[in-house]
C-alpha positions in Angstrom: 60.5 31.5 -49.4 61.1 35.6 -49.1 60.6 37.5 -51.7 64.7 37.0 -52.5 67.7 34.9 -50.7 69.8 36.4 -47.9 73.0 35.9 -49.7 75.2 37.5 -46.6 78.6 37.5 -47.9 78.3 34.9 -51.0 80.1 31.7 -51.7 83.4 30.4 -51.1 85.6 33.1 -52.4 88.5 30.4 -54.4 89.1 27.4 -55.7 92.3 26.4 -56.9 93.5 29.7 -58.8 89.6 30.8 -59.7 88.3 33.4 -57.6 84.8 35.1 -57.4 83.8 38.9 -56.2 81.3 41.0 -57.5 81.4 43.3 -60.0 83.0 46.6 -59.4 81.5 49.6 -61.3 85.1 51.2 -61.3 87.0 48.7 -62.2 85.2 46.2 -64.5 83.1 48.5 -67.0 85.8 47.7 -69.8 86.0 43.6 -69.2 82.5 43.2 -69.0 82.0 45.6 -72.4 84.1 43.4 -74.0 82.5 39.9 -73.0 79.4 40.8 -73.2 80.1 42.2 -76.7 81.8 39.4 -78.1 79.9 37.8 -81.1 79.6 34.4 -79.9 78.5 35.4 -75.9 75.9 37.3 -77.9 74.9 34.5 -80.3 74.5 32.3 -77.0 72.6 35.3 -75.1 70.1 36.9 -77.4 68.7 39.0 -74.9 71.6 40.6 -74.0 72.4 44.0 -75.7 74.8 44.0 -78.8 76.7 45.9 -79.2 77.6 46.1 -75.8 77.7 49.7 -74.4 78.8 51.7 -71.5 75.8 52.7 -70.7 74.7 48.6 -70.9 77.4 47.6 -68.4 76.4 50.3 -66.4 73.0 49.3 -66.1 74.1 45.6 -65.3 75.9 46.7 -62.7 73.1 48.4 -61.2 70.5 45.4 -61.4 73.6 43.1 -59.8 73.5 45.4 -56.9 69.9 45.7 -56.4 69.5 42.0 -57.1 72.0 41.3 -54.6 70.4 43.8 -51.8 67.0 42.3 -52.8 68.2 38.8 -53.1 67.2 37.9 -56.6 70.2 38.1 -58.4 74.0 36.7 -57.7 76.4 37.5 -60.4 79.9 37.2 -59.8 83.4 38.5 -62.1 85.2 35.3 -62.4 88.8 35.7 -61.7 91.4 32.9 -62.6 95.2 33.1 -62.3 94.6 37.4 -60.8 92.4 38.6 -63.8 88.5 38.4 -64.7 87.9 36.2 -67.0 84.4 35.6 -67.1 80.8 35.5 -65.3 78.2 33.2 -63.5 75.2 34.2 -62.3 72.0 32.7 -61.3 68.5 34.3 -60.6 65.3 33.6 -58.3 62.8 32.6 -60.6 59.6 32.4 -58.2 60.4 33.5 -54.5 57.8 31.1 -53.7 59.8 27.7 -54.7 63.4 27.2 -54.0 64.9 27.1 -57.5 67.6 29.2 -59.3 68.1 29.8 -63.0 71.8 30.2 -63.9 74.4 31.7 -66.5 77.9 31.9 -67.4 79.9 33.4 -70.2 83.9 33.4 -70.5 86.5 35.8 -72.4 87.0 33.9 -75.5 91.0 34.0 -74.4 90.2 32.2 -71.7 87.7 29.3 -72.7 88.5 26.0 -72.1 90.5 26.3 -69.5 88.5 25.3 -66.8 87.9 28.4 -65.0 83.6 28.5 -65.5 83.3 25.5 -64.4 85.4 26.0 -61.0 83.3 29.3 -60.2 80.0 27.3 -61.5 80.6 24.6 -59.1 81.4 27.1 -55.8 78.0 28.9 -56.7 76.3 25.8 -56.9 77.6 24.0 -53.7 76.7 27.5 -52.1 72.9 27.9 -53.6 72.7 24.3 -53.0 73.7 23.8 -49.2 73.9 26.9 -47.4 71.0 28.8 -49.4 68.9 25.7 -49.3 68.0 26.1 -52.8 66.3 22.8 -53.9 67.3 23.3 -57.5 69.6 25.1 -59.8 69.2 25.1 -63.2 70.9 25.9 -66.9 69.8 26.1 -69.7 71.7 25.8 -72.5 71.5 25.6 -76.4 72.6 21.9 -77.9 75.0 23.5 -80.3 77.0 25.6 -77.9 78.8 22.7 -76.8 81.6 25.0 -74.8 78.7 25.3 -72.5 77.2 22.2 -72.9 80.3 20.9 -71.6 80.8 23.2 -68.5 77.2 22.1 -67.3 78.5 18.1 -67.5 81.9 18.7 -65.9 80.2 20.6 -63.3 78.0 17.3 -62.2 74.7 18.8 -63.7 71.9 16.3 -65.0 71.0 16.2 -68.4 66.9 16.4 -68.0 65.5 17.1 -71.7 65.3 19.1 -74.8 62.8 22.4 -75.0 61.4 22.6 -78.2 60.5 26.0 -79.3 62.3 28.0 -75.9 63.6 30.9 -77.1 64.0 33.5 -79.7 67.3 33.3 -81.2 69.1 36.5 -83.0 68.5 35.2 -86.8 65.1 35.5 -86.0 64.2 31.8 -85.5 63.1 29.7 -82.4 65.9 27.5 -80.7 65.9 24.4 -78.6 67.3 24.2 -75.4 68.6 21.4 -73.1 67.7 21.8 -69.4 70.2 21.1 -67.1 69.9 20.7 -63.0 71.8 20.1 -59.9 69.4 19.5 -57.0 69.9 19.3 -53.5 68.7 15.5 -53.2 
């Protein structure tokens, strides 16, 4: 592989009312400030910032762009029913194998309502068969069933446990199921 993916002009942009478009510096500071700084996105996502600032979202939306131009990084606003409601994402972890390492989150007023998976599943079908990634993966935390859930209902395989994967904000080590779509 390159050093990144030529992601041209990204996936298919709807599926039934769920929409995907980048994110706009302009206009989605103040939704992503207040996803990203919800409590339970940030006891799911250690490594992101929390609080959430400006200045955070700002910076995201800088590394979206870059990873876009570079080809590392897709990250999409998920819009369902004409609003953002959410995010999915994926990264290149090695430009030297053909696998992607993904992410989602949703507004917790719109959870459960089958928007994540909808975006996860245009992302996927588009990593899968027209960037001829061999493998996307999730990774996901056994007690966050919300999540747990969007990875099954979007046709991912259940692979295995990780003991010991990553550092959790209490200060303790969590497990985390690995989850993969692959293109055979």
């Amino acid at each position: 592989m390159s050093p990144g993916l030529s992601f041209g002009s990204g996936p298919a942009q709807t599926r039934g009312a769920v929409s995907l478009r980048r994110w706009h510096v302009d206009d989605d500071a103040a939704v992503l400030i207040s996803g990203c700084g919800d409590p339970e996105v940030a006891r799911w996502m250690p490594r992101m910032p929390h609080p959430y600032s400006d200045t955070d979202a700002a910076s995201f939306m800088h590394v979206a762009e870059t990873g876009w131009t570079e080809g590392t990084l897709a990250a999409f606003a998920v819009v369902g029913n004409g609003e953002v409601v959410g995010s999915v994402s994926f990264s290149v972890v090695d430009p030297n194998v053909p696998e992607v390492h993904g992410g989602y989150w949703a507004l917790a007023e719109h959870r459960g309502k089958g928007f994540i998976t909808a975006a996860l599943l245009m992302v996927v079908d588009w990593a899968l068969s027209e960037l001829q990634v061999a493998r996307y993966e999730l990774r996901t935390d056994p007690a966050n069933t919300a999540s747990c859930a969007v990875a099954r209902n979007a046709g991912f395989d259940e692979e295995g446990l990780i003991r010991c994967a990553y550092g959790r904000r209490d200060g303790e080590l969590g497990e985390l199921i690995s989850w993969s779509r692959t293109m055979k």
